[in-house]
C-alpha positions in Angstrom: 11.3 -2.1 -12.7 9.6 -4.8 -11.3 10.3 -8.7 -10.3 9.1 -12.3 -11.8 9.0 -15.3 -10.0 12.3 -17.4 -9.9 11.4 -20.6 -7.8 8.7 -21.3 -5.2 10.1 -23.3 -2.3 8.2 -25.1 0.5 9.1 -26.9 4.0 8.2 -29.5 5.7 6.6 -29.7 9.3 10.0 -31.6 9.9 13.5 -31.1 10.1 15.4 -31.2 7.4 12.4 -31.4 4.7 13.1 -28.8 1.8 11.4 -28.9 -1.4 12.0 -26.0 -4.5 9.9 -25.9 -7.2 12.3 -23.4 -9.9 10.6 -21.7 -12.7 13.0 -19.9 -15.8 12.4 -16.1 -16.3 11.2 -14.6 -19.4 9.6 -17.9 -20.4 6.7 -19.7 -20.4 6.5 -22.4 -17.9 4.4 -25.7 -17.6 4.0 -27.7 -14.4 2.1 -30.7 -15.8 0.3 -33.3 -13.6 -2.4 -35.8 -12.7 -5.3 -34.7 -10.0 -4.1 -33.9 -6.0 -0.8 -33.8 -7.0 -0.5 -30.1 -5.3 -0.2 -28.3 -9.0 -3.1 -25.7 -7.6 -1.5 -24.9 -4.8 1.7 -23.3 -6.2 -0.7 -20.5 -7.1 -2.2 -19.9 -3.4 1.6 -19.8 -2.2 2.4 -17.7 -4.2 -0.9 -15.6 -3.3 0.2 -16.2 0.6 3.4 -15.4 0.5 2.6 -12.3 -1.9 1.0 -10.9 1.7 -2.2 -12.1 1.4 -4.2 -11.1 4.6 -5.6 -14.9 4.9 -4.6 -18.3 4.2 -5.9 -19.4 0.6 -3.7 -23.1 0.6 -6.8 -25.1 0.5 -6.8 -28.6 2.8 -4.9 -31.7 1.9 -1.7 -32.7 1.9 -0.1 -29.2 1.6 -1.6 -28.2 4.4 -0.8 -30.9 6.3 2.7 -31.6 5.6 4.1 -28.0 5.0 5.2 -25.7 7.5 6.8 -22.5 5.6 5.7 -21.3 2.0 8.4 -18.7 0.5 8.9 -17.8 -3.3 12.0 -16.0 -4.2 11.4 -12.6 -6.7 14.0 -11.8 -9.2 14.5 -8.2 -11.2 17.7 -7.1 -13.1 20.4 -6.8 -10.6 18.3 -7.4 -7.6 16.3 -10.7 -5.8 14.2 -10.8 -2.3 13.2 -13.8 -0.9 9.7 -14.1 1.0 9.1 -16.5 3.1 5.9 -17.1 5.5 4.6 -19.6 8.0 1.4 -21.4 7.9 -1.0 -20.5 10.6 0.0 -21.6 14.1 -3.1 -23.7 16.3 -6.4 -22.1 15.1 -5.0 -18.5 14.1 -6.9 -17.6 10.2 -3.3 -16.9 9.2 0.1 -15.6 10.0 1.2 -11.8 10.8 4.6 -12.3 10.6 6.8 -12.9 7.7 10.2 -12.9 6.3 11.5 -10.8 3.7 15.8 -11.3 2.8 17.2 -9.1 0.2 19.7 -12.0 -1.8 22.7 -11.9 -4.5 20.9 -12.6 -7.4 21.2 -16.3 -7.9 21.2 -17.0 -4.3 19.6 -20.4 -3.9 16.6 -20.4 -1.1 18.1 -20.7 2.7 18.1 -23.2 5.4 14.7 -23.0 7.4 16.8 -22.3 10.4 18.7 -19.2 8.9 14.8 -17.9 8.3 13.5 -15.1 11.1 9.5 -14.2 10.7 10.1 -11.2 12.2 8.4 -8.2 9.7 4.9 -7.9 10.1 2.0 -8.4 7.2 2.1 -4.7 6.6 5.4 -3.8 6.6 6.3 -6.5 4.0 3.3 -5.7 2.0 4.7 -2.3 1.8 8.5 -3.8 0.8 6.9 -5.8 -1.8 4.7 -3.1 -3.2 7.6 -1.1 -3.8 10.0 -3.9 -4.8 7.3 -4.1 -7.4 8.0 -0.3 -8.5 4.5 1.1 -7.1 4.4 4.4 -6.0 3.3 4.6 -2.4 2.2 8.4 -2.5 -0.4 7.9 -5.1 -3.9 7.5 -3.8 -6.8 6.8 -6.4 -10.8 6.9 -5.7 -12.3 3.5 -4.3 -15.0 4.0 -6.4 -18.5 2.9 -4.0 -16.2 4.2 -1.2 -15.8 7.8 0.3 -12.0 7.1 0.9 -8.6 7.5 -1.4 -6.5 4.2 -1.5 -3.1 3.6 -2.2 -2.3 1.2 -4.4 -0.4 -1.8 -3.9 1.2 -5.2 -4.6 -2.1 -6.8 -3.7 -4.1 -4.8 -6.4 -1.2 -5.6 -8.9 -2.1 -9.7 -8.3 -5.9 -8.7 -9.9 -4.2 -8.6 -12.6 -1.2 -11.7 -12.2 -3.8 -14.8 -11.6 -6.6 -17.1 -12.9 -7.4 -19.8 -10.4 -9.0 -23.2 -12.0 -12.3 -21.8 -11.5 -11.3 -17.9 -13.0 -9.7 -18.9 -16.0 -12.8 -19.9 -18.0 -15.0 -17.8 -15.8 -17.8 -16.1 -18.2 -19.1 -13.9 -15.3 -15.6 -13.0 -13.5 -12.6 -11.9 -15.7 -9.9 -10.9 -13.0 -8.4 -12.5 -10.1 -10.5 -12.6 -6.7 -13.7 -10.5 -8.8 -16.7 -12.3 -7.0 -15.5 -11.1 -3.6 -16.9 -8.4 -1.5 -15.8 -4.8 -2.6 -13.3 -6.3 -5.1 -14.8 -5.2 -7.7 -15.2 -1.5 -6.7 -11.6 -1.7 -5.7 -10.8 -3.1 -9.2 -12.3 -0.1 -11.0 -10.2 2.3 -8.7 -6.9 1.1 -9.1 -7.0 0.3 -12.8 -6.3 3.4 -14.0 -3.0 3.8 -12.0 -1.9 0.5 -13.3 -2.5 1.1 -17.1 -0.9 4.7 -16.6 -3.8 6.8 -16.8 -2.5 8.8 -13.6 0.1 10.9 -14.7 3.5 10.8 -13.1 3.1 14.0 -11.9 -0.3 13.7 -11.0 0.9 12.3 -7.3 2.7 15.1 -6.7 -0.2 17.5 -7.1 -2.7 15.2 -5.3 0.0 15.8 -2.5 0.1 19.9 -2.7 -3.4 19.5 -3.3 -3.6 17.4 0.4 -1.4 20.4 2.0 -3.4 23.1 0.5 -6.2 22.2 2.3 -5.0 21.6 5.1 -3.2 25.0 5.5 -7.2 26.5 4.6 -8.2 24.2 7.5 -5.4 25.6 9.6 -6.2 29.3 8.6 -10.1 28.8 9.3 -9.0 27.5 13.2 -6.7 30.6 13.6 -9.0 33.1 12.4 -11.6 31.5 14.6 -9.2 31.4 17.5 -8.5 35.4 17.0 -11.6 35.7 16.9 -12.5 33.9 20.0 -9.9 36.0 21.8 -11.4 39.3 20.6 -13.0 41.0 23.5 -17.0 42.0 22.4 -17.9 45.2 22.5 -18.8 47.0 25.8 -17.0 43.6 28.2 -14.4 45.7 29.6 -17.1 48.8 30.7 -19.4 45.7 31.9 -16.9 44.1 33.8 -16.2 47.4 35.9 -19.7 47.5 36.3 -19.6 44.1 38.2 -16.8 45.0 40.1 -18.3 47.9 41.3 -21.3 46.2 42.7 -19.7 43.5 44.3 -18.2 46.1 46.5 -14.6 45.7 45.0 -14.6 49.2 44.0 -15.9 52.1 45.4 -19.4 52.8 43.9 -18.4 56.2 42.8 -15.9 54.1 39.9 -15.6 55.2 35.8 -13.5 55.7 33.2 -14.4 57.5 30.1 -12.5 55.5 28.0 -11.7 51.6 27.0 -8.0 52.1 27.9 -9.2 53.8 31.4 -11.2 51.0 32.3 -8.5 48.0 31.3 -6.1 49.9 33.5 -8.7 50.4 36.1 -9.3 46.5 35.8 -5.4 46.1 35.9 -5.0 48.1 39.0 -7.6 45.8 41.1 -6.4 42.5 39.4 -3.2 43.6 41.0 -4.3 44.8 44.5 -6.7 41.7 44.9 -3.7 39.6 44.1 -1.4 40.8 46.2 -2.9 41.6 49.6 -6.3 42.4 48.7 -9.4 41.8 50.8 -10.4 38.6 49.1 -8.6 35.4 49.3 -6.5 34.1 46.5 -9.0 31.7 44.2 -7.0 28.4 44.7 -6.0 27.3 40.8 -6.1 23.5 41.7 -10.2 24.2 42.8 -10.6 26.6 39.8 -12.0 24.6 36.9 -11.1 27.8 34.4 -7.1 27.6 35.6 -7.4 24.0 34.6 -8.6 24.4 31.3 -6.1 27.0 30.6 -3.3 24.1 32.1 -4.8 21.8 29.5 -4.5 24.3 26.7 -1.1 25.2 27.4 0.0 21.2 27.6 -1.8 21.0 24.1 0.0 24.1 22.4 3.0 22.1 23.2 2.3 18.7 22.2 1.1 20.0 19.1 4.6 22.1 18.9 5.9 18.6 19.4 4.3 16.8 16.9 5.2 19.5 14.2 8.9 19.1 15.0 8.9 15.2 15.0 7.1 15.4 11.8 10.1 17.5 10.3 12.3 15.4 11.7 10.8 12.1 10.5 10.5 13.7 6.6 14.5 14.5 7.1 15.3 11.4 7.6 13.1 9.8 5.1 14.5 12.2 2.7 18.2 11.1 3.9 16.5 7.1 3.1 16.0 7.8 -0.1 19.1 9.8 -1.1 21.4 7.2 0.3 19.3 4.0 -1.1 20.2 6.0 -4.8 23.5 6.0 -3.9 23.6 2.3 -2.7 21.8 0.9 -5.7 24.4 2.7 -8.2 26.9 1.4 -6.4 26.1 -1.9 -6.0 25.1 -2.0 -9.6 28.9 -1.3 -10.4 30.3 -3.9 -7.8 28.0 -6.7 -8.7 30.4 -6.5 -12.1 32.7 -8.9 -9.6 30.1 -12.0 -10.8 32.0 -11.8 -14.2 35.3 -13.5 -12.3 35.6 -16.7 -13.1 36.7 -19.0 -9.8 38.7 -22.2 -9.9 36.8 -24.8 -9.1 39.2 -26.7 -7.1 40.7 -24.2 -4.5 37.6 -21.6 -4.6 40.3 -18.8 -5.9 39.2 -16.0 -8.1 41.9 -16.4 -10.7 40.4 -16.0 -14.3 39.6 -12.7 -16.4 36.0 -13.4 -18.2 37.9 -11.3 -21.1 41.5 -13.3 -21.8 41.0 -16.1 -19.6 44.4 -14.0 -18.0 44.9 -15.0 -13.7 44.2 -12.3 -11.8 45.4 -13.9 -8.5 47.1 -11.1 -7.1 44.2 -8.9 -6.9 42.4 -11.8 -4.7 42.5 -9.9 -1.4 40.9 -6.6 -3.5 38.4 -9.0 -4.9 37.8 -10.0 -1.6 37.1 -7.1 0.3 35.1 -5.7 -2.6 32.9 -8.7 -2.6 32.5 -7.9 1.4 31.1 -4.5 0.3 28.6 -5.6 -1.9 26.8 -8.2 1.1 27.6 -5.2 3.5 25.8 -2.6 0.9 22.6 -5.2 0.3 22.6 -5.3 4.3 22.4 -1.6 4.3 19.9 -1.3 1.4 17.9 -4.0 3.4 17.6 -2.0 6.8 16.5 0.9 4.3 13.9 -0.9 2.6 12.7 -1.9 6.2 13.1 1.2 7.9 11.2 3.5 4.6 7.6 1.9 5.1 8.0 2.7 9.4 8.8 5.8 8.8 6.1 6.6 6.6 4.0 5.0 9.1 5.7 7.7 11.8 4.7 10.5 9.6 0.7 9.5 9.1 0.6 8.8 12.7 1.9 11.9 13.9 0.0 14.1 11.4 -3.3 12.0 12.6 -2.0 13.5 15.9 -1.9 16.9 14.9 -5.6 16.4 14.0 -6.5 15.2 17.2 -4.8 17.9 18.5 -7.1 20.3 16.8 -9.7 19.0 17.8 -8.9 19.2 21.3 -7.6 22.8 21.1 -11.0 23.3 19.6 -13.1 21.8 22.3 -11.5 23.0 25.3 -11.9 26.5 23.7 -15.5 25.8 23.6 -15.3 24.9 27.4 -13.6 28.0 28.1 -16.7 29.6 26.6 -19.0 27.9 27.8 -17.7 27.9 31.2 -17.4 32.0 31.0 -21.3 32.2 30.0 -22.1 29.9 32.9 -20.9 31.8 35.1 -22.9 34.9 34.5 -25.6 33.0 36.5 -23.4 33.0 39.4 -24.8 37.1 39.5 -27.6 36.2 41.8 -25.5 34.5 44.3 -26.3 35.8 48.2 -23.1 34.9 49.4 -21.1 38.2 48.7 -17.5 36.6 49.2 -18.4 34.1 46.5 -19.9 37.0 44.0 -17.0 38.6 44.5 -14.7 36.0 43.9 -16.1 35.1 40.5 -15.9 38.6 39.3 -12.3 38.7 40.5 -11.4 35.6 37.9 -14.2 36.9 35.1 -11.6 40.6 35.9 -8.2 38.0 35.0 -9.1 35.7 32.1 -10.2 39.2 30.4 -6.9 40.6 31.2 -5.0 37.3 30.2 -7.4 37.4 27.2 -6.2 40.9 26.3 -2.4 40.2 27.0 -3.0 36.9 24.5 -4.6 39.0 22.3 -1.6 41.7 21.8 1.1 39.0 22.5 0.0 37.0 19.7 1.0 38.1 16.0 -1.7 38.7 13.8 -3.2 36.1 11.8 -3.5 36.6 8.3 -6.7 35.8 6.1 -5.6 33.9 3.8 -9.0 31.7 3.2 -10.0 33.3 -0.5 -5.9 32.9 -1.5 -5.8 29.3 -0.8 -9.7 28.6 -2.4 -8.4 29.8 -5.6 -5.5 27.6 -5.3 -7.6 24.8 -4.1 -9.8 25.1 -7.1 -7.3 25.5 -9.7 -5.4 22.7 -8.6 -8.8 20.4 -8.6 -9.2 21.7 -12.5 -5.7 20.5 -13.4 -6.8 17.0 -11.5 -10.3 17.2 -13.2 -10.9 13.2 -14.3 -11.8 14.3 -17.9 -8.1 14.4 -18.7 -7.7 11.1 -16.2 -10.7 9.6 -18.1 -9.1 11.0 -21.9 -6.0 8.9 -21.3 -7.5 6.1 -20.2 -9.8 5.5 -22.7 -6.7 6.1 -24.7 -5.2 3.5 -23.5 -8.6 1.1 -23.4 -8.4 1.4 -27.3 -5.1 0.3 -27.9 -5.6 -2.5 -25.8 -8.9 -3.4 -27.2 -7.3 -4.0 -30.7 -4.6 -6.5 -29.0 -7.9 -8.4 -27.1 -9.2 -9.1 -30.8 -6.2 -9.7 -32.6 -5.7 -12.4 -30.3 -9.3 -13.2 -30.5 -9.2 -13.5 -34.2 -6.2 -15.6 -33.7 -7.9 -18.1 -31.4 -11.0 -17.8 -33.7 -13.5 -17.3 -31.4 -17.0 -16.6 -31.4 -17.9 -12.6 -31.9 -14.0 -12.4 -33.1 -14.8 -10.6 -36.0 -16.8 -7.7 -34.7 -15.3 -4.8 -32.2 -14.4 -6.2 -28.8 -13.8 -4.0 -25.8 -12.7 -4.2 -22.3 -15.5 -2.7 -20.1 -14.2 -1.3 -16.6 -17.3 -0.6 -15.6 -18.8 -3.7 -15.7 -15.4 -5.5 -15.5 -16.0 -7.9 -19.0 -15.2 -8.2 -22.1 -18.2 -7.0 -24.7 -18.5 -7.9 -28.5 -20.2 -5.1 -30.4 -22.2 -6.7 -33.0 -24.7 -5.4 -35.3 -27.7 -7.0 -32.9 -26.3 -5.0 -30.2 -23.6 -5.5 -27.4 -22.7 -9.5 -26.5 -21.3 -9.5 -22.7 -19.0 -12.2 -21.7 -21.1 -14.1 -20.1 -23.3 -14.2 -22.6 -21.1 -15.7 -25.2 -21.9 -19.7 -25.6 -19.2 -22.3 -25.0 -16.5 -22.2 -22.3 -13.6 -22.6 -25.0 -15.1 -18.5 -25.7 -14.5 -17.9 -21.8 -11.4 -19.4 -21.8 -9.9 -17.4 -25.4 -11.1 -14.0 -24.1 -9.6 -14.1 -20.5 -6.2 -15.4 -22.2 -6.4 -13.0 -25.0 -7.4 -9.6 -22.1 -4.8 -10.9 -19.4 -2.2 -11.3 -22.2 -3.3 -8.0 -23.8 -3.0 -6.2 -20.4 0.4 -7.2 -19.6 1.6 -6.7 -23.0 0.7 -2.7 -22.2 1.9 -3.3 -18.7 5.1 -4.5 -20.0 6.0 -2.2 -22.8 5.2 0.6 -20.6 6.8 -0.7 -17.4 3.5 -0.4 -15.2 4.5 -1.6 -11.8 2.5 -4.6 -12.1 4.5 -8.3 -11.5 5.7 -9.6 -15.2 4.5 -12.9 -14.5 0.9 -14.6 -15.4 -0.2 -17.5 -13.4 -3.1 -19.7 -15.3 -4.5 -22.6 -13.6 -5.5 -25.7 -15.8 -6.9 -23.8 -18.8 -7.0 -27.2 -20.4 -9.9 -27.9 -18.0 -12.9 -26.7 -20.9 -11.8 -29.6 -23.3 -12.0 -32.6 -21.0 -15.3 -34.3 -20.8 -17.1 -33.3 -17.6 -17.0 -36.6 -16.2 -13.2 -38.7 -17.2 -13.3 -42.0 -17.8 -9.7 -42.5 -16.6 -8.1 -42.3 -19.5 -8.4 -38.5 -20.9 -7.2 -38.0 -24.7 -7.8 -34.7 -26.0 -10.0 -34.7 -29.6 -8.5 -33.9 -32.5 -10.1 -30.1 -32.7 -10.2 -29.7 -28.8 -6.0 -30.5 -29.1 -5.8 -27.8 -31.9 -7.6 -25.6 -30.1 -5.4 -26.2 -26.6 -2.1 -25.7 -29.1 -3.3 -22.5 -30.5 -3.9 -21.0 -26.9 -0.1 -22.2 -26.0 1.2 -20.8 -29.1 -0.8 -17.1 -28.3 1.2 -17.4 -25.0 4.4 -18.3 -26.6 4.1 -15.8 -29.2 3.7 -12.6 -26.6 6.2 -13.5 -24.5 8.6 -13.7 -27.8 6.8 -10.2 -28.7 8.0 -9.2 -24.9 11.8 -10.3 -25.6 12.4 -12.1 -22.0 10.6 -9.4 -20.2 7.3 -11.4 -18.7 7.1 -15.3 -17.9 3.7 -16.9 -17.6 3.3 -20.2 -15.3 0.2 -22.8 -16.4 -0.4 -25.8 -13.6 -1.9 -28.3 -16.5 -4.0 -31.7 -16.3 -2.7 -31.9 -20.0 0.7 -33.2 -21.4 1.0 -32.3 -24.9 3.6 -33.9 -26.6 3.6 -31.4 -29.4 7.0 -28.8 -28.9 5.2 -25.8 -28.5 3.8 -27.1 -25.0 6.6 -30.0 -23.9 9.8 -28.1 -24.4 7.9 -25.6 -21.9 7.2 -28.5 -19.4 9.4 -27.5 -15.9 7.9 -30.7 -13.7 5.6 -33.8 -14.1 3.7 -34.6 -11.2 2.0 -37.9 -12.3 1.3 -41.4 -9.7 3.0 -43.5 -12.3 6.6 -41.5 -11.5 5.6 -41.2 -7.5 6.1 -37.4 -7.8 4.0 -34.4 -6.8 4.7 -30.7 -5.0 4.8 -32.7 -1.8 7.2 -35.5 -1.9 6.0 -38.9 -1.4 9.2 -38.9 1.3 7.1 -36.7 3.6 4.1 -38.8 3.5 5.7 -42.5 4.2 5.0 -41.4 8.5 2.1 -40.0 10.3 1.3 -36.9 9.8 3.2 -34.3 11.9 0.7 -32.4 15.0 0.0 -29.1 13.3 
């Protein structure tokens, strides 16, 4: 399930200065207003505080005279208030927000009870899955060589028109003409329309661990392999011994188990009162590296166990949240109690109208639950994207642990080769030395070898796996469900269309994801958006796709916000340069009415489950846009998003 938007709320730069701007759910909603009056901005605060990663409140007198932005988010049985800070000095924008789990119905709370404590990301991540996204789904940037996850910021492509979106012909969605946006646009799509299967995550997931276990196997076998001595080392390294004069010359063994205990016997004597002195391991380069891969077997030991740990208790999360939600879904029955008005008593049945005062003190202390239990489900909310955080960071650990373990076998190696050279060396003592530690690390290397269980080649096993997970995951069944999907929703875009009569109405219209526009299919070949003459065309066909989408979104519960936000559609019917007094034409006011009534009829189609929110130059006086109207921000009744109350002094020092 996922939220609309109940109020948007902003504060002053001084004390005391509180402003809320409420909006009714399952509605349409109509702030109506003359120019500069701050109608725009309720979309870019809603943007900010929706974790945007800069500031989009454009200059004037928002910027100047608010300090906080917040927006409170309402869903059946649940509300979370969001609050965030304008930039401090010359910072792009603010890090820090603050995100309170209410009692829904709670009205917006003091700025001093507010603490910006949660970061960007960690709020992102409580608003993405407020919003019902599922954070273990990752879906192909398409330009990119990465996997995504998708999140309340991709849902928004989908949520806004700014003024110069709505009637767009060459960008349909919400923040298109930036960089990468559209590639991102094309990725995520399919997750929101419900393309991805449910399941699909899940086997993305094995399919993750499956080759990562191949990656693990591959590194073992090599490591065995590594620690496999090559044939004829053991015979060659009695050979050296022999001619560095630490066994007699007359020396052999006929056999490889003759010469390791031959090799065993002079480790032993040369360790332990032998004629050469003991190689010092501090001045021993080898001993280090072997010091360094012993540290690294058991930080990577380590890791694995945090990472068990960190899953436990992210599995112990989400087992209590359950719990907590179905419990505070049968204590929130308490709001049915009426209370007298005069002495604050719970003392009316909702049923009979019966008092119930005696059970005051059991009303009480179950009423003390429920804030406790939205406390709790708060820290769990919080603590759920951290620990999820924990987990990536420590399995990007283990990684880097590979890699070391990896490289400092390499140095092993390359230090043993290396030292080959050392043959050659006049100073006897020194030849001898070397020999002595090529004689241990061979012995070591043998002990490791028979020490260590052996590894299992399971390479070919997990392949198969591998590939007959990628089959199952193959995008023709992706792509069959989304073009499904693309179908039903293309009949919807020209129903509407028809409806609207626009231009091209009457042949097949489509959405096309590829080139992110909507295309007529005429008999003189395909008509793109932007080719389509007249801006009320542009207007009709983002209305008629953004309504279409959420009408899928909706009846499917896609975890994609339920609220619209359309700035000034009006805008293509007033002349392009007013002469003060703007009346709409007789056609161009039809035509404005028919888009309201499109509006009005989905959301009746939807049964109270969307709301959409128009900021509007226009004021209609026809019912089917002025019983929508929420606020009038016009000069002639001094009133505005900012009130005039905050302006009558100097500006407060930002």
């Amino acid at each position: 399930m996922t939220f609309q938007i109940s109020a948007v709320t902003i504060y002053g730069k001084k004390p005391g200065q509180m402003r809320t701007v409420p909006f009714h759910l399952g509605t349409l909603n109509i702030v109506t207003g003359d120019s500069r009056r701050g109608k725009s901005a309720l979309l870019t605060i809603i943007d900010y505080c929706l974790a945007s990663s800069d500031y989009p409140v454009k200059a004037g007198k928002v910027r100047t005279y608010v300090g906080t932005y917040a927006i409170t988010l309402t869903k059946p049985g649940e509300q979370l208030f969001v609050a965030r800070q304008a930039p401090k000095s010359n910072a792009e924008t603010s890090t820090t927000m603050c995100v309170l789990t209410q009692a829904p119905g709670s009205p917006p709370p003091a700025l001093e009870e507010l603490r910006f404590t949660t970061p960007e990301d960690t709020a992102k991540a409580y608003l993405s899955d407020f919003c019902g996204i599922d954070d273990t789904v990752r879906v192909p940037a398409v330009g990119k060589n990465t996997l995504i996850a998708p999140s309340i910021r991709h849902a928004l492509f989908f949520c806004f028109q700014a003024q110069n979106e709505v009637a767009n012909p060459d960008v349909l969605f919400h923040s298109q003409g930036k960089d990468w946006r559209p590639s991102t646009i094309r990725g995520v799509v399919p997750y929101f329309l419900g393309a991805v299967d449910p399941e699909q995550a899940l086997l993305h997931n094995k399919l993750r661990n499956l080759r990562r276990d191949l990656a693990d196997n591959e590194a073992k076998l090599a490591v065995s392999a590594d620690r496999t001595p090559a044939s004829g080392q053991a015979q060659a390294l009695l050979t050296e011994a022999v001619e560095a004069g630490l066994l007699p010359p007359q020396t052999s063994a006929q056999t490889a188990e003759d010469v390791l205990q031959l090799l065993r016997r002079l480790r032993s004597e040369l360790t332990h009162g032998g004629t050469l002195r003991p190689v010092e391991v501090d001045d021993d380069p080898l001993a280090a590296l072997y010091a360094r891969r012993a540290e690294l077997r058991r930080d990577f030991a380590l890791a694995r166990a945090r990472i068990a740990d960190l899953k436990g208790a992210l599995a112990e999360n989400d087992e209590f949240s359950g719990q907590a939600i179905e419990q505070r879904a049968r204590l929130t029955s308490l709001s049915l109690l009426r209370r007298d008005a005069a002495t604050g008593d719970v003392d009316r049945c909702p049923v009979c109208d019966s008092a119930v005062s005696s059970a005051n003190d059991t009303i009480a202390g179950l009423t003390e639950d429920l804030a406790l239990l939205d406390g709790d489900l708060g820290v769990i909310r919080n603590d759920t994207p951290a620990i999820r955080r924990l987990i990536a960071g420590q399995e990007d650990r283990l990684q880097e642990l590979r890699s070391e373990l990896a490289h400092n076998q390499e140095q092993v190696q390359e230090l043993t080769t290396s030292r080959r050279a050392t043959q050659q060396e006049p100073d006897d003592l020194r030849r001898a030395a070397i020999v002595q530690g090529r004689i241990s690390l061979y012995i070591e290397t043998i002990a490791q070898q028979n020490a260590a269980p052996r590894v299992l080649d399971r390479r070919d096993e997990l392949r198969e796996q591998i590939a007959a997970l990628e089959e199952q995951l193959s995008r023709n069944t992706q792509d069959e469900r989304l073009t499904s999907s693309l179908s039903l929703i293309n009949q919807d875009i020209r129903d509407k269309a028809m409806l609207l009569d626009l231009d091209f109405a009457s042949s097949p219209i489509r959405l096309d994801l590829n080139r992110l526009t909507v295309i007529a299919d005429t008999t003189d070949g395909p008509v793109q958006l932007k080719d389509m003459g007249s801006a009320e065309n542009h207007l009709g066909y983002h209305v008629s796709t953004l309504l279409s989408l959420h009408e899928w979104f909706t009846m499917h519960q896609r975890p994609v916000p339920r609220t619209l936000v359309l700035d000034q559609p009006s805008q293509v019917y007033f002349p392009a340069e007013p002469t003060g007094e703007e009346v709409l034409q007789t056609n161009d006011r039809t035509q404005l009415l028919n888009t309201y009534e499109a509006i009005h009829r989905t959301l009746q189609q939807l049964e109270g489950k969307m709301q959409v929110i128009v900021m509007e130059h226009a004021d209609l006086d026809d019912p089917v846009f002025s019983q929508h109207v929420v606020e009038r921000w016009r000069y002639v009744n001094d009133s505005g998003l900012v009130p005039s109350t905050w302006m009558e002094t100097a500006p407060p020092e930002s």
